[in-house]
Structure formats: C-alpha cells, structure tokens
C-alpha angles and dihedrals in degrees: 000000000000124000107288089204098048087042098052093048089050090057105041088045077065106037075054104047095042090047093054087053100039080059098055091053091044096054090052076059090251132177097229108043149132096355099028094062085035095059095040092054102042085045075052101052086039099061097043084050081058085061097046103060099031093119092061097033094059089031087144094053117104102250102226086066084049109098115173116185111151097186085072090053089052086051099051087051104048081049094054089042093055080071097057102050090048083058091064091044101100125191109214102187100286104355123067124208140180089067088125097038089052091042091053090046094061098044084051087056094050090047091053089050077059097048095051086043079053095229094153099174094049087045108060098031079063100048085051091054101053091046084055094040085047103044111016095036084048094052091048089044090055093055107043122099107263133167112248120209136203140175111246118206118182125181119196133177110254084244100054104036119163107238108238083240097062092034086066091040089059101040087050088042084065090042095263147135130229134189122220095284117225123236129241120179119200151178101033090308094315100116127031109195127199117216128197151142116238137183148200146170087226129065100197088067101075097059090048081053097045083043093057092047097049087062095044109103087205096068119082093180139345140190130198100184118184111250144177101226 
C-alpha cells in the first residue's frame, strides 16, 4: 500500500524541516520549541499523506463515495492549528508576547502539508525563509529605532496634586510623549490619580523617569508598566 520509500522521504522532509525551525525558537528560550514544531509539521505531513493515498487506502470503497480534495484536508489542519498558536500568546499585564512563536506554528504546519504533497522544492524554500524571517528579521527588528511604550500611573494626595502642566513638563523633560491622562479620584477625595499612555525611543527613559518620581514629595505611589501600544 504507498510507496514505503516516497513516503518516508515525505515524513522525514517534515520531521526536517519542522526540527530546523523548532531550534531556532528553542534557542530564543521559547515555550513552543524543537519537538512542538516537530511534531506539528511531521501531524501535517501525516494527514496530507491520508489524502494521498486515499484511493488505495479505501480500495474497497465504491468510487463514486470516494471524494479526495486535499485542499479540505489543508483547510481542516491550518484551523486546528490556529488552536494551538493562540495557546503560546501570552498576555503579561499589559504586554503580550508569543505573536512570533504562533506565527511561526502555523507556517511549520503549512510546510508539512507540502511535505506530505511532496512539493520538495516548495518545501524546503519555505522552511529557509522563515529561518531567515525568524533570526535574521529579528536581529534586524531588535536594532532598528521604535517607539517604546508604557502605562504611567501617578497617585498623588488631594492637597499636593501635580498640575497637568507641570506632569508634561516633566515626561518631555525625560524625551517622552504623553497622551491627555485621564482622572480617578479615590478614597473619598483623598487621592486624585493621573492615567496615560507614554512613549519613547529610548528605554532607558522610563527609569530615569520612575527615578525622578520616587524622590518627588509630591508622589504617594506610581506605577511605569510595559506596554504594546
């Protein structure tokens, strides 16, 4: 039934392709690594291999109740992948991470739908680009100039409020940007606290920020939280 050899070579070609690309994620220290996209890529192949060889695998089947489409069975995998990379985005507080690491999830399991097609040369052009997507595009990524952003929380006593005037004196004293904060007041009136997003090209901004604040008598509490946008 099948060809042993093509079909070996079909397997392995995955097992290959989603290996190369499961190191890459495991050596940036990544949840879903070396046997996850393994194991996606080779279930992949598998599947599409089902397809294949449904003909003889159902040769006692009347053919007219026989229906192969493998683009239905392509379908069917990238839409229970897309389970699996929602399960490595992580939400910390404001900042969300495992974006790359489900992105390239879901490219492994459409290579190993080409390896079990047995589209090589697809295959394995596919399987270069994302390594250089994942490892050269993030080195790049990591050196060119981008805005950071953080969430700014500052408490202050009713009595000894920062005006707004001098709060965006002081963030663009630091080389940041604020947005119009919004207002909470709590404890009965005894605290007024000022909310915003700001942002920076630099880091480093925000502890010299969060150092200038923490000797200001004026400041009860404050919070600079990480943030996407």
């Amino acid at each position: 039934m099948g060809d042993l050899t093509e079909i070996s070579i079909r397997l392995l070609t995955a097992v290959s392709a989603g290996a190369l690309i499961g190191l890459e994620r495991s050596h940036h220290g990544r949840p879903a690594g070396l046997r996850t996209h393994t194991l996606v890529c080779t279930a992949s192949s598998l599947l599409m291999l089902l397809t294949v060889y449904q003909l003889e695998l159902l040769a006692k089947m009347p053919i007219d109740t026989i229906r192969v489409d493998p683009t239905r069975m392509a379908q069917g995998i990238m839409t229970g992948i897309g389970f699996l990379g929602a399960g490595v985005i992580m939400k910390e507080q404001f900042t969300i991470r495992g974006l790359t690491t489900a992105a390239s999830i879901w490219i492994t399991a459409a290579i190993g739908i080409l390896a079990g097609m047995g589209f090589y040369s697809a295959t394995w052009l596919s399987t270069l680009i994302t390594l250089v997507v994942l490892s050269f595009f993030g080195w790049v990524e990591k050196r060119l100039p981008s805005r950071k952003f953080a969430k700014l929380m500052i408490r202050f006593k009713s009595r000894e409020v920062m005006s707004q005037a001098e709060l965006n004196k002081l963030i663009s004293g630091f080389g940041m940007k604020g947005t119009i904060p919004s207002y909470l007041l709590e404890d009965d009136g005894r605290f007024l606290e000022y909310r915003l997003t700001i942002s920076t090209t630099n880091p480093y901004n925000f502890q010299l920020l969060a150092e200038s604040l923490n000797t200001m008598e004026k400041t009860y509490e404050f919070s600079i939280l990480p943030s996407d946008d």
